[in-house]
Gaussian input, Z-matrix of N, CA and C with variables (Angstrom, degrees):
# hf/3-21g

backbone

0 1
 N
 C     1     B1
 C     2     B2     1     A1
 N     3     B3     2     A2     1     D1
 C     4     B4     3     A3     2     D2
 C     5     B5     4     A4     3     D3
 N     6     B6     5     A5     4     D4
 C     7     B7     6     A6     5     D5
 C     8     B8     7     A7     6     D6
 N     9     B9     8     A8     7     D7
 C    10    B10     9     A9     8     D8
 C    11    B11    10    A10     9     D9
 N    12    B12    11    A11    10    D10
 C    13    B13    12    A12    11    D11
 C    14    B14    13    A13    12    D12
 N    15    B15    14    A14    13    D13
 C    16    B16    15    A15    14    D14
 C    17    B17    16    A16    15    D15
 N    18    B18    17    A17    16    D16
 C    19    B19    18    A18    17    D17
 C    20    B20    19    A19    18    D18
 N    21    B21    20    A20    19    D19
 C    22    B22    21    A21    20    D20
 C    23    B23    22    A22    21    D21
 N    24    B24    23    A23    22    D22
 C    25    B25    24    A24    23    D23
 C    26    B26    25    A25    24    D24
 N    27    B27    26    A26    25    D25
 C    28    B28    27    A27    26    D26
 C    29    B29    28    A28    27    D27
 N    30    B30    29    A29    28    D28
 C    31    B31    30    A30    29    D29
 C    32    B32    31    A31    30    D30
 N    33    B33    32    A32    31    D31
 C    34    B34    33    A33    32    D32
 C    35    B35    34    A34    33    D33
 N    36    B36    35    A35    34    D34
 C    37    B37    36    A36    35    D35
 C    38    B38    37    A37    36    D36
 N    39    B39    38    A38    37    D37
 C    40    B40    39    A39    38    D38
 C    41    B41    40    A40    39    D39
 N    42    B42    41    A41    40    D40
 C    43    B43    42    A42    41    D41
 C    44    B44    43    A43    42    D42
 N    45    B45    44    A44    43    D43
 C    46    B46    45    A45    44    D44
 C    47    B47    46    A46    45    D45
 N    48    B48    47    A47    46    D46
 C    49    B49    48    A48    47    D47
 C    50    B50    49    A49    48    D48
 N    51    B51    50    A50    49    D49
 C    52    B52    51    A51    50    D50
 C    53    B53    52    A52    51    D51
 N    54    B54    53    A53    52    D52
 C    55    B55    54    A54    53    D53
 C    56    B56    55    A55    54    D54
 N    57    B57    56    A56    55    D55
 C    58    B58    57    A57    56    D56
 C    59    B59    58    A58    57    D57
 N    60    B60    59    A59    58    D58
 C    61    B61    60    A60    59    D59
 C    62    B62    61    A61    60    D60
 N    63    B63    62    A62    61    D61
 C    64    B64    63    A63    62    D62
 C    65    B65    64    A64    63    D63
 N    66    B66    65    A65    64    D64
 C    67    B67    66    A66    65    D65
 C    68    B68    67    A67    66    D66
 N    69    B69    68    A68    67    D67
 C    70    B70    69    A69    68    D68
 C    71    B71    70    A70    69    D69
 N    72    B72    71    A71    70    D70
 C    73    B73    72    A72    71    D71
 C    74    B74    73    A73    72    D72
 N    75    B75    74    A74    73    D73
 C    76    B76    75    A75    74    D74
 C    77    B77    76    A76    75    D75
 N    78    B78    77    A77    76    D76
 C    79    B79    78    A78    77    D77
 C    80    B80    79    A79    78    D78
 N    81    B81    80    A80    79    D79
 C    82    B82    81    A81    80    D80
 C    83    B83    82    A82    81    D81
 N    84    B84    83    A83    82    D82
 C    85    B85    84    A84    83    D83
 C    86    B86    85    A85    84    D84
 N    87    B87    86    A86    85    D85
 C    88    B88    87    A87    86    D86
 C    89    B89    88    A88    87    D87
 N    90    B90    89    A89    88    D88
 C    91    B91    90    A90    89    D89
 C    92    B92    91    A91    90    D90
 N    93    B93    92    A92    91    D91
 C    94    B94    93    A93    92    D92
 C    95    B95    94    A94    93    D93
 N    96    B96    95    A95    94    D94
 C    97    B97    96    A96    95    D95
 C    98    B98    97    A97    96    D96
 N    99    B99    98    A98    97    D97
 C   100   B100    99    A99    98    D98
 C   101   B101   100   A100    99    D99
 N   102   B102   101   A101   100   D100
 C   103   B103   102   A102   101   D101
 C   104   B104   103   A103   102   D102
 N   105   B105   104   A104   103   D103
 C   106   B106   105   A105   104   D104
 C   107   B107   106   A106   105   D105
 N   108   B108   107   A107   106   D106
 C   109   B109   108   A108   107   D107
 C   110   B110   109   A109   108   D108
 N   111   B111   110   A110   109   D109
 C   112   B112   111   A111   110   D110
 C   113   B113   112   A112   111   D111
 N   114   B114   113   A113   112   D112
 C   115   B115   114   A114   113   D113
 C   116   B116   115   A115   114   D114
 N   117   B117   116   A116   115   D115
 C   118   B118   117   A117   116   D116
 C   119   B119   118   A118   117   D117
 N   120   B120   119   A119   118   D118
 C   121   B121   120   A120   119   D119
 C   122   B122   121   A121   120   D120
 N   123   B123   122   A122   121   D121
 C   124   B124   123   A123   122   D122
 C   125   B125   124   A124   123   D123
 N   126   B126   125   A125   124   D124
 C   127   B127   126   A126   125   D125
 C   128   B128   127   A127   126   D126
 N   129   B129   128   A128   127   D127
 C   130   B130   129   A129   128   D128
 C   131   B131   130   A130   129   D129
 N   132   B132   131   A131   130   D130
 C   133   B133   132   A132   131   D131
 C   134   B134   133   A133   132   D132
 N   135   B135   134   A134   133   D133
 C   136   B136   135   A135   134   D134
 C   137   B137   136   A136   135   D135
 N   138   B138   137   A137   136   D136
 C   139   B139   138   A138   137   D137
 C   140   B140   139   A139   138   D138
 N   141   B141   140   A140   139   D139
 C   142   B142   141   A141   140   D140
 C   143   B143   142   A142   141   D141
 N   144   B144   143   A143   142   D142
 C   145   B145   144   A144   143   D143
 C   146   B146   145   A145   144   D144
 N   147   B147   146   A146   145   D145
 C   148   B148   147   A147   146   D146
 C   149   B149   148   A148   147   D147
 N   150   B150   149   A149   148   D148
 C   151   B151   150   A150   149   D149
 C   152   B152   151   A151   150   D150
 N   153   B153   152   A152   151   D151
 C   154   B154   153   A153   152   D152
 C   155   B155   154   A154   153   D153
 N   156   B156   155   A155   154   D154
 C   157   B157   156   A156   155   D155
 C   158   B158   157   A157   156   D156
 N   159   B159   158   A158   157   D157
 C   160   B160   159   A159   158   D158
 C   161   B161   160   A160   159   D159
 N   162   B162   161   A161   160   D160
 C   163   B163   162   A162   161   D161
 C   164   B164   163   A163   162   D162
 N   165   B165   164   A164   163   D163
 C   166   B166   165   A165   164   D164
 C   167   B167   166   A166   165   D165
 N   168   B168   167   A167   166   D166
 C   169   B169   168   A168   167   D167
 C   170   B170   169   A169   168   D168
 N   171   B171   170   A170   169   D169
 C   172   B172   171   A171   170   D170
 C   173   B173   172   A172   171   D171
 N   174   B174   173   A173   172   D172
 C   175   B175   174   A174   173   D173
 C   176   B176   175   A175   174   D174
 N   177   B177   176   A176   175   D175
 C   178   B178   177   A177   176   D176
 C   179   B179   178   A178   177   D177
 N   180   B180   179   A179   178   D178
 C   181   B181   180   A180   179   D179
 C   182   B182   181   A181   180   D180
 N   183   B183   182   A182   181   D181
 C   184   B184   183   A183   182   D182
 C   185   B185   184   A184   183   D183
 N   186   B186   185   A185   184   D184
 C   187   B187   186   A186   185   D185
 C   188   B188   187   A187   186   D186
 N   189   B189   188   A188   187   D187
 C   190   B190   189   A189   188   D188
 C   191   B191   190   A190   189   D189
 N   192   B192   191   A191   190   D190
 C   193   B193   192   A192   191   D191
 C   194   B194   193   A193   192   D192
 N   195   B195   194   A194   193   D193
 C   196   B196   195   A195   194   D194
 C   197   B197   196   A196   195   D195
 N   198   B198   197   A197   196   D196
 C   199   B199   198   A198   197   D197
 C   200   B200   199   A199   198   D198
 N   201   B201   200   A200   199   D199
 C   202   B202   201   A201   200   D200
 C   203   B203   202   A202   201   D201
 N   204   B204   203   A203   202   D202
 C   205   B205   204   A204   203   D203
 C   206   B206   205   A205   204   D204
 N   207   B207   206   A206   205   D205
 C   208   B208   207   A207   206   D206
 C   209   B209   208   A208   207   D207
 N   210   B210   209   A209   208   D208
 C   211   B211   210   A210   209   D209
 C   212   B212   211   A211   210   D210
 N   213   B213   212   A212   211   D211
 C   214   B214   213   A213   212   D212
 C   215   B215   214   A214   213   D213
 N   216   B216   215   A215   214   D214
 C   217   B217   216   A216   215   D215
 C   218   B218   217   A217   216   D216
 N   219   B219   218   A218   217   D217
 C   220   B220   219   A219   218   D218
 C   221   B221   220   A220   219   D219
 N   222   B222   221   A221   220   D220
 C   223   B223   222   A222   221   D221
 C   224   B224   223   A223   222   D222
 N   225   B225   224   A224   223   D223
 C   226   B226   225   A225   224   D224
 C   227   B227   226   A226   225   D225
 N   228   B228   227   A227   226   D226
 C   229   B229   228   A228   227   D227
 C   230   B230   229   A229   228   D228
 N   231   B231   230   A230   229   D229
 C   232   B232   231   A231   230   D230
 C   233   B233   232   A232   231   D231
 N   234   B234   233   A233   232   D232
 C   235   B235   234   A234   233   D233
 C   236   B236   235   A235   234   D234
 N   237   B237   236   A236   235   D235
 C   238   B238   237   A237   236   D236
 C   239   B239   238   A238   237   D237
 N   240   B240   239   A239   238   D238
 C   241   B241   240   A240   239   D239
 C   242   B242   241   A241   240   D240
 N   243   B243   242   A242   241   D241
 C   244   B244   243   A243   242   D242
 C   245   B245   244   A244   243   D243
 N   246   B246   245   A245   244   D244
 C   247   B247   246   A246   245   D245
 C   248   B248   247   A247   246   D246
 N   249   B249   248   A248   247   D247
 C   250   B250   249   A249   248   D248
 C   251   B251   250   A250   249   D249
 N   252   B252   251   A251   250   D250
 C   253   B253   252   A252   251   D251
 C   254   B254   253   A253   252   D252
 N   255   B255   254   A254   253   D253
 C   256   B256   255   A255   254   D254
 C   257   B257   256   A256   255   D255
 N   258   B258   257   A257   256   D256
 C   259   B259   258   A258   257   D257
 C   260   B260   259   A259   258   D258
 N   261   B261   260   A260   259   D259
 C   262   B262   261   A261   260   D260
 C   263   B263   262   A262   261   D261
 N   264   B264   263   A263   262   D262
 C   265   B265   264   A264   263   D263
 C   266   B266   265   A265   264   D264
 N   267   B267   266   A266   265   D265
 C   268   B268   267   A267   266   D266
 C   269   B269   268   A268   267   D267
 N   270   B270   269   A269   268   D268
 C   271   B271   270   A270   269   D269
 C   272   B272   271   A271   270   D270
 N   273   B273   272   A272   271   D271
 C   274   B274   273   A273   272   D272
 C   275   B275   274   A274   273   D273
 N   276   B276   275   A275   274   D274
 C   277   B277   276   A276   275   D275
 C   278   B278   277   A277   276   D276
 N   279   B279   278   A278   277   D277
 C   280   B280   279   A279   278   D278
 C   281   B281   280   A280   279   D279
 N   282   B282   281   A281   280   D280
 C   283   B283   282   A282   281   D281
 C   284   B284   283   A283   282   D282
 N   285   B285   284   A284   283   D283
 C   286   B286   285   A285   284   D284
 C   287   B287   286   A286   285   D285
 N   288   B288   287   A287   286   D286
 C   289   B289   288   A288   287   D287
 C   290   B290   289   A289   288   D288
 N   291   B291   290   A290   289   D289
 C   292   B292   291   A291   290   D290
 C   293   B293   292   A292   291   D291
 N   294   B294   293   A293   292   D292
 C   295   B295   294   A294   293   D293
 C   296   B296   295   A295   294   D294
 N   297   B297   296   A296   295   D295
 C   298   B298   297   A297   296   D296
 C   299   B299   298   A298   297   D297
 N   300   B300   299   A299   298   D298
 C   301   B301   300   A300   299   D299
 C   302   B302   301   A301   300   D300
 N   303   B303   302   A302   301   D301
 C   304   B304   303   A303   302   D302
 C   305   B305   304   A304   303   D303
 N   306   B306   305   A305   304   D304
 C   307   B307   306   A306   305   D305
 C   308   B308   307   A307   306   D306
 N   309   B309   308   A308   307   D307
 C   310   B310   309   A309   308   D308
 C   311   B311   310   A310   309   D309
 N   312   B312   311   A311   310   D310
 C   313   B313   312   A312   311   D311
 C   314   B314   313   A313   312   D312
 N   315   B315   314   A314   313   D313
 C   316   B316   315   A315   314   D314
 C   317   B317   316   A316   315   D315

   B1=1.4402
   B2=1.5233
   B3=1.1714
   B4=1.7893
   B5=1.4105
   B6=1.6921
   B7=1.3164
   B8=1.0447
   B9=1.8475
   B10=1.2651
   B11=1.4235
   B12=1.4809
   B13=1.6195
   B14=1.5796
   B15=1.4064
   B16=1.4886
   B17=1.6883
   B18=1.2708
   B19=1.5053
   B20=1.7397
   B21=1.6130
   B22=1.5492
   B23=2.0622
   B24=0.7703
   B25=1.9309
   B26=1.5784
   B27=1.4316
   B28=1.4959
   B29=1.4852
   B30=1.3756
   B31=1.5852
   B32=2.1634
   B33=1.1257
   B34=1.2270
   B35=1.7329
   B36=1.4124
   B37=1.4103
   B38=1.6304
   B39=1.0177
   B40=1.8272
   B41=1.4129
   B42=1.5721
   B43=1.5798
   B44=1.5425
   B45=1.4465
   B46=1.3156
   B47=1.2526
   B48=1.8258
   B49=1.5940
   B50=1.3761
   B51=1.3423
   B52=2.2006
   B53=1.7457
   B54=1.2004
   B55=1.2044
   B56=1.7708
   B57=1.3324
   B58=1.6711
   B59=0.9654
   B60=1.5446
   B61=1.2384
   B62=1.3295
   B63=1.2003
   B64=1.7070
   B65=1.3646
   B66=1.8294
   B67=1.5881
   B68=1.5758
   B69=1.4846
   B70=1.4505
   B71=1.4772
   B72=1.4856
   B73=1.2677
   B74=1.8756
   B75=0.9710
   B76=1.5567
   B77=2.0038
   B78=1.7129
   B79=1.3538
   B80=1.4859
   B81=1.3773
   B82=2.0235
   B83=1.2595
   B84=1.5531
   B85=1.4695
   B86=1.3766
   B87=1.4655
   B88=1.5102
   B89=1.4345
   B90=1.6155
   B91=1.6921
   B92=1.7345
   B93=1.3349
   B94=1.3262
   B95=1.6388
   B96=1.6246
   B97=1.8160
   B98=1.2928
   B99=1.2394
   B100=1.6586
   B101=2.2131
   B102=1.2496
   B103=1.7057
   B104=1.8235
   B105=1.3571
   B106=1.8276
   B107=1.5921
   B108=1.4406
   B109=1.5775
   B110=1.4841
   B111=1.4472
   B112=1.6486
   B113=1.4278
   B114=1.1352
   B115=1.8584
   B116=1.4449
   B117=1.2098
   B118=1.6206
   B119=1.5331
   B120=1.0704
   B121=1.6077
   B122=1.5397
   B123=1.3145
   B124=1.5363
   B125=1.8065
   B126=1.6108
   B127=1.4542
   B128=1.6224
   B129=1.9736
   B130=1.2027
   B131=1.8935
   B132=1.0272
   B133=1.1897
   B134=1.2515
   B135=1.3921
   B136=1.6123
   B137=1.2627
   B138=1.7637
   B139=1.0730
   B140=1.6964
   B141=1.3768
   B142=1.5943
   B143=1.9005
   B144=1.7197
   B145=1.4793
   B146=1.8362
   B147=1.0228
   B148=1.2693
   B149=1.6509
   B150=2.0832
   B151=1.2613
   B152=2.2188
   B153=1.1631
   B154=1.6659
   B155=1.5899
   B156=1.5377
   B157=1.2437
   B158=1.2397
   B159=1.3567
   B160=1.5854
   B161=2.0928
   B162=0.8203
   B163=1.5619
   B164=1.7003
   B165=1.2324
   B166=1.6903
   B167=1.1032
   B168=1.4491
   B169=1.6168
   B170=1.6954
   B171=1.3545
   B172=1.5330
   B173=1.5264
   B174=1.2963
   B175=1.5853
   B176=1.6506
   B177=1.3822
   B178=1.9127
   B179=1.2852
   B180=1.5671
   B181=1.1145
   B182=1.7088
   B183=1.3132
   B184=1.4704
   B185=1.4404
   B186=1.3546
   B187=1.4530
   B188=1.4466
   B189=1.7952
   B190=1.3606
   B191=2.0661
   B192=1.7915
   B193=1.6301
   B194=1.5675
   B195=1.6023
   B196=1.5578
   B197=1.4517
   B198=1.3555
   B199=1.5778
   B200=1.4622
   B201=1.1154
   B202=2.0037
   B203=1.3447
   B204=1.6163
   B205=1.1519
   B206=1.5239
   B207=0.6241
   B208=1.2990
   B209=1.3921
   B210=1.5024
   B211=1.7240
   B212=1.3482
   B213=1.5705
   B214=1.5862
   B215=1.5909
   B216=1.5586
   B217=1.7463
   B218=1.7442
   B219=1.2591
   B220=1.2650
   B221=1.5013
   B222=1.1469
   B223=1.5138
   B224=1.8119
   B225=1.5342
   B226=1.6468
   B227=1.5384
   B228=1.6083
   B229=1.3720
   B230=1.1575
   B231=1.7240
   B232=1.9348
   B233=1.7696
   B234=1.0223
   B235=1.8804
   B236=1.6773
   B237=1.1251
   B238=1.7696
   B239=1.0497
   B240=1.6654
   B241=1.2491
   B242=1.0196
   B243=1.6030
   B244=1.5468
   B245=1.3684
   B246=1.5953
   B247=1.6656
   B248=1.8393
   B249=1.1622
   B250=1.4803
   B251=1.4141
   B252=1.4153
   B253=1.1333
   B254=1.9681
   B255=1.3568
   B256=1.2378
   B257=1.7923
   B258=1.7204
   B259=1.4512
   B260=1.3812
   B261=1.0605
   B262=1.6354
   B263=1.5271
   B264=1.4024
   B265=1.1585
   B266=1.8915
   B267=1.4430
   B268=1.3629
   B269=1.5858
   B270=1.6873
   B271=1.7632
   B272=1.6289
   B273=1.1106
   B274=1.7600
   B275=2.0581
   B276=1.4541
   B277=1.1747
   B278=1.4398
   B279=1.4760
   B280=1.2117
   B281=1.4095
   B282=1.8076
   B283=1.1832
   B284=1.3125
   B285=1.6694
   B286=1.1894
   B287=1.9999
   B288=1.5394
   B289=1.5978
   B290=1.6175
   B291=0.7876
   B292=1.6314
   B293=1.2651
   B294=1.3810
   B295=1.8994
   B296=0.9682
   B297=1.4329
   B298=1.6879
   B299=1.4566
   B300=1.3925
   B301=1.8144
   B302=0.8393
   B303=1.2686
   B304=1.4229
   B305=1.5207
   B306=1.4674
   B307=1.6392
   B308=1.1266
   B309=1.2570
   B310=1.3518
   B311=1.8078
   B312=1.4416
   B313=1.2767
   B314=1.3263
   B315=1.6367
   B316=1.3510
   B317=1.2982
   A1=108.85
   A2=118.32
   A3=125.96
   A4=89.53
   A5=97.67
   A6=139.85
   A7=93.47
   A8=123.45
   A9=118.69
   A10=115.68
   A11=140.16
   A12=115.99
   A13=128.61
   A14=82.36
   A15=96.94
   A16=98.30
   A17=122.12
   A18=127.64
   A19=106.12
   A20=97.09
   A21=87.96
   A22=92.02
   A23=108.85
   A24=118.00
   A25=90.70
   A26=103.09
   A27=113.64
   A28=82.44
   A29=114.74
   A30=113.02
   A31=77.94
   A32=117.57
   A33=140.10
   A34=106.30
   A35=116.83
   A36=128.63
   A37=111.89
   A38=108.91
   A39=104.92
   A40=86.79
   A41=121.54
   A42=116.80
   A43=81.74
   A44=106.70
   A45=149.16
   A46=120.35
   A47=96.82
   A48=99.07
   A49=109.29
   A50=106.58
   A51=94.62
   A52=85.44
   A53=124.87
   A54=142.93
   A55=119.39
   A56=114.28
   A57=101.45
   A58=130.14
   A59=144.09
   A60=143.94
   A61=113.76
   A62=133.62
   A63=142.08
   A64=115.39
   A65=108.59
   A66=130.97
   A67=88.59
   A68=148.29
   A69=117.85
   A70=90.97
   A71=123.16
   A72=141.39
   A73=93.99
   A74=114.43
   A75=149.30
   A76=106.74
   A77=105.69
   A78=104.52
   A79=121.80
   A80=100.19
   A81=114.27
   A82=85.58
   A83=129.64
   A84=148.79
   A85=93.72
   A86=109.46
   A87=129.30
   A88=100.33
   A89=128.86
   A90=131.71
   A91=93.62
   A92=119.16
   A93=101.88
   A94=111.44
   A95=117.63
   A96=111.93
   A97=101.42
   A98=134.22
   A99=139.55
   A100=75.93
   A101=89.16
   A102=110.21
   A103=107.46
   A104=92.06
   A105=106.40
   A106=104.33
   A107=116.60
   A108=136.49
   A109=102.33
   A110=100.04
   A111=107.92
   A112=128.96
   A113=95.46
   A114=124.18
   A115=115.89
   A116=109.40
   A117=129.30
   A118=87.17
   A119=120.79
   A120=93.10
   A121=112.81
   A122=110.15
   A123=99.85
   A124=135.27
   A125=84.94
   A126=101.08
   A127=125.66
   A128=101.77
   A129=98.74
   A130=100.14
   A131=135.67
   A132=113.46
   A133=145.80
   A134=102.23
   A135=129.86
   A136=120.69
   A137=104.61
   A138=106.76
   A139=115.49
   A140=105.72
   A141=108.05
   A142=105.24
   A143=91.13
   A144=88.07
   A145=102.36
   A146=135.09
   A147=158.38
   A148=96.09
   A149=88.56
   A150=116.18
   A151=112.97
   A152=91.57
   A153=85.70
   A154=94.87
   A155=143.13
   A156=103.79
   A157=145.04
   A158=123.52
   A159=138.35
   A160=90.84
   A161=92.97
   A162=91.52
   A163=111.38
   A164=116.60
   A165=133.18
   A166=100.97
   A167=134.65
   A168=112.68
   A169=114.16
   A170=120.60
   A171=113.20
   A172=107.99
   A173=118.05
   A174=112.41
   A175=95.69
   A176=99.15
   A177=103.17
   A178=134.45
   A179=99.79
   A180=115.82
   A181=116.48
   A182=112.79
   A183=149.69
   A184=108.17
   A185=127.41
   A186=124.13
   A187=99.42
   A188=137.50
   A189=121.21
   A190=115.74
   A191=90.90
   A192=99.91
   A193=110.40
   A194=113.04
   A195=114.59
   A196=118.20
   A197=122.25
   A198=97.29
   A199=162.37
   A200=81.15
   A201=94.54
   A202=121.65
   A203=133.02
   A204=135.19
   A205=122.78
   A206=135.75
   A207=135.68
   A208=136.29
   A209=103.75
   A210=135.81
   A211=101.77
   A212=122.33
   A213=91.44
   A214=81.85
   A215=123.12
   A216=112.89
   A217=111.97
   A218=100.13
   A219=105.31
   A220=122.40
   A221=119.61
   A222=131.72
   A223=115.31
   A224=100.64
   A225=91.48
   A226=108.21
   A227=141.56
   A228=97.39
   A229=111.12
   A230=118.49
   A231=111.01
   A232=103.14
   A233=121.47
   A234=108.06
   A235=109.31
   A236=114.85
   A237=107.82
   A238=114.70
   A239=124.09
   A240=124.46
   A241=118.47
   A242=133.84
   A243=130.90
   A244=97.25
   A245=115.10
   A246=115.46
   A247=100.49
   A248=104.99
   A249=89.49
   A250=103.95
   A251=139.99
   A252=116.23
   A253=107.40
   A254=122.93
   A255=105.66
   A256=75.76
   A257=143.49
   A258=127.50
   A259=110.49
   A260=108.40
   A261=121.28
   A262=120.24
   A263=106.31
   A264=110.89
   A265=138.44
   A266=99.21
   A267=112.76
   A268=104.92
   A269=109.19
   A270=108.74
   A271=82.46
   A272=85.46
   A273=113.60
   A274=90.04
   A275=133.17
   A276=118.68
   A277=126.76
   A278=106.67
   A279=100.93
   A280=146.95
   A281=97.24
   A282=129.10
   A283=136.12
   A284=105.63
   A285=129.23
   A286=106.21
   A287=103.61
   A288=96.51
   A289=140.37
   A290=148.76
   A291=160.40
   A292=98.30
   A293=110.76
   A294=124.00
   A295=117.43
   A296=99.76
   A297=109.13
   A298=104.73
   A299=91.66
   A300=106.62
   A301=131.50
   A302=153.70
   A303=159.19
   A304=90.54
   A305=113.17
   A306=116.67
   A307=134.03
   A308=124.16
   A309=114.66
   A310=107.16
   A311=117.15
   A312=122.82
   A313=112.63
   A314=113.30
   A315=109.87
   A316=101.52
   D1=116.67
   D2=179.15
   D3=-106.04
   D4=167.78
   D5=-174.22
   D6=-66.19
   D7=148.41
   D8=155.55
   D9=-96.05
   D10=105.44
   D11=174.10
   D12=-44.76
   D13=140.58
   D14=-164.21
   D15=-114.93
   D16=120.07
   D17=-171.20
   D18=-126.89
   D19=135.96
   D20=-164.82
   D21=-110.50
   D22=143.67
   D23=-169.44
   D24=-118.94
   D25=140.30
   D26=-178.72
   D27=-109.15
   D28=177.04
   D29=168.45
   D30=-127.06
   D31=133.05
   D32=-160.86
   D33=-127.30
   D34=10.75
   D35=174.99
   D36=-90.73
   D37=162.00
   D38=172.90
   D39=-101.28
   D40=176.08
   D41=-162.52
   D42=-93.63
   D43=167.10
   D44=150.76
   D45=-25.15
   D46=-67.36
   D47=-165.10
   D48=-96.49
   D49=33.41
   D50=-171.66
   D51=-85.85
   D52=148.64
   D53=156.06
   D54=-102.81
   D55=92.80
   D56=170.18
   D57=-61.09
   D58=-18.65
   D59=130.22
   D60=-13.85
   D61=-59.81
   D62=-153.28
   D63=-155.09
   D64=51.45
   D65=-175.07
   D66=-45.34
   D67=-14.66
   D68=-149.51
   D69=-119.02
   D70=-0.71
   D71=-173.06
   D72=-43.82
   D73=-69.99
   D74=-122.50
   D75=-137.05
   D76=41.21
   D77=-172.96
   D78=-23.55
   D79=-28.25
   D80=-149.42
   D81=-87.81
   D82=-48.63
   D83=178.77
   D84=-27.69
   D85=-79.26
   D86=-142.51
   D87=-73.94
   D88=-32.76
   D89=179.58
   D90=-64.21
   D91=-51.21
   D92=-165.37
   D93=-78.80
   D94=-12.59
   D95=165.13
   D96=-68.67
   D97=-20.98
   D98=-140.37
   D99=-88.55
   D100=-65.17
   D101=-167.08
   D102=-45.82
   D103=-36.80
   D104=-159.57
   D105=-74.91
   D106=-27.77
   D107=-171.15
   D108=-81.74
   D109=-66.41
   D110=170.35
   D111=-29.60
   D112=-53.24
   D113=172.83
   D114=-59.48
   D115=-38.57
   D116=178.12
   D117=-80.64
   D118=-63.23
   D119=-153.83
   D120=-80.37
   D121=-3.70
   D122=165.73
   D123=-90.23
   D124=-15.29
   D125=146.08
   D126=-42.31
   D127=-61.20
   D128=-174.19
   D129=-71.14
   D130=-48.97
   D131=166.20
   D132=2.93
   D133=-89.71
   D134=144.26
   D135=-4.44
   D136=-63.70
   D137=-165.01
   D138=-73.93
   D139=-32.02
   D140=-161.63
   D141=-92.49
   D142=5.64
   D143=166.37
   D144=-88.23
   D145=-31.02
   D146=-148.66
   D147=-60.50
   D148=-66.61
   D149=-168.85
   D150=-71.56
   D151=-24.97
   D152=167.69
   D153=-85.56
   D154=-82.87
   D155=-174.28
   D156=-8.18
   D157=-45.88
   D158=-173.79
   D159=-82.04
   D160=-43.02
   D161=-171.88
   D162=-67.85
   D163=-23.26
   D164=169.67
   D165=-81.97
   D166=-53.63
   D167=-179.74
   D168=-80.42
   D169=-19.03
   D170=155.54
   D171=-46.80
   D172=-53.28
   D173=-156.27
   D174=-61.22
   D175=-44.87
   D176=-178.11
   D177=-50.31
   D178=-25.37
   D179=-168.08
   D180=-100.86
   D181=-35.76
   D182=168.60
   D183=-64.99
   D184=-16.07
   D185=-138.35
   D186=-30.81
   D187=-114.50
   D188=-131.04
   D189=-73.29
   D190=-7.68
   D191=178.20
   D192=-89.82
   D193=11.15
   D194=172.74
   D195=-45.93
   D196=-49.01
   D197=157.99
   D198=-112.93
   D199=30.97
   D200=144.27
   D201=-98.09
   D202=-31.54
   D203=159.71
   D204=-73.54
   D205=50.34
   D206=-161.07
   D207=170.36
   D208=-5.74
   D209=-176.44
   D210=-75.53
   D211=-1.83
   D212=-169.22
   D213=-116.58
   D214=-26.16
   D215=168.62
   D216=-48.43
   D217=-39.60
   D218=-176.53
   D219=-61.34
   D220=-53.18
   D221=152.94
   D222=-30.46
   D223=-70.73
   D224=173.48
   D225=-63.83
   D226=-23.90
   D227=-174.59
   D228=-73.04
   D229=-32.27
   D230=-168.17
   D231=-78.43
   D232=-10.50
   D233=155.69
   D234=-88.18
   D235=-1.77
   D236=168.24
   D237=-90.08
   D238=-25.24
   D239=177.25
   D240=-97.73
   D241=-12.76
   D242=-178.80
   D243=-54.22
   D244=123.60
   D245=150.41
   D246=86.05
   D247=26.50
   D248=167.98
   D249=-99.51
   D250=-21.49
   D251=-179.90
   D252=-86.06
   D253=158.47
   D254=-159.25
   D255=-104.15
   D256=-26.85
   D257=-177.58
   D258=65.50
   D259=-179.31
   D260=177.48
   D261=-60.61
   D262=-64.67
   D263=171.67
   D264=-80.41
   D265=17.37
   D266=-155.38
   D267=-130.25
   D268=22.81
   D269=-171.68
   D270=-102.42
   D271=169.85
   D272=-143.41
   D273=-89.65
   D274=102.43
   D275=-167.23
   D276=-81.62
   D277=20.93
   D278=158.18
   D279=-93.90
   D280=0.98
   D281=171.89
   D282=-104.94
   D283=-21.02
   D284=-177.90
   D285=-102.26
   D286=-13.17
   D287=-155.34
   D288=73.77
   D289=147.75
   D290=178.80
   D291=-45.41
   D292=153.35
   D293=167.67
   D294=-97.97
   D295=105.28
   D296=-175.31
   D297=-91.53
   D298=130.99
   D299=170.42
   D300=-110.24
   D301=130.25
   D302=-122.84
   D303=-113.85
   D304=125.82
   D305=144.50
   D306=-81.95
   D307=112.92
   D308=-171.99
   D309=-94.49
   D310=145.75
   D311=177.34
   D312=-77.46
   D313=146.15
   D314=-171.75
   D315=-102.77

């Protein structure tokens, strides 16, 4: 009697039916884009913690030739980190909605 493999599958898609036009269309839609973004961005997270580790033991390892050896870790971490935080002005508006601005009367 052998093992049976056991394989676990993420589904790694955003759903189908979210519509950004009408995020409120489709509540169930919009929790799982809400979930699918989240997921993505902790990926990129993840990753650019990964890539400064490797880039700290280059420097350690490299000590005074750290930059020429080490210029191209350096490169992927500041393109791993552009845009991971999403900030005030940087949330995704199909989840958050349009910026409504108040008119004030003169």
């Amino acid at each position: 009697m052998g093992r049976k493999s056991f394989k676990v599958e993420f589904d790694e898609s955003p759903p189908d039916d979210f519509d950004p036009a009408h995020p409120y269309k489709d509540p169930v839609a919009m929790l799982e884009m809400r979930e699918h973004l989240v997921r993505e961005k902790w990926i990129d997270i993840e990753t650019a913690k990964i890539l400064r580790e490797k880039l700290r033991w280059c420097y350690r390892v490299e000590g005074i030739n750290h930059l020429q050896k080490c210029r191209h870790l350096v490169q992927q971490y500041l393109e791993s980190t552009r845009g991971i935080g999403w900030g005030k002005d940087h949330r995704p508006h199909s989840l958050h909605g349009p910026k409504v601005e108040s008119v004030e009367a003169e």
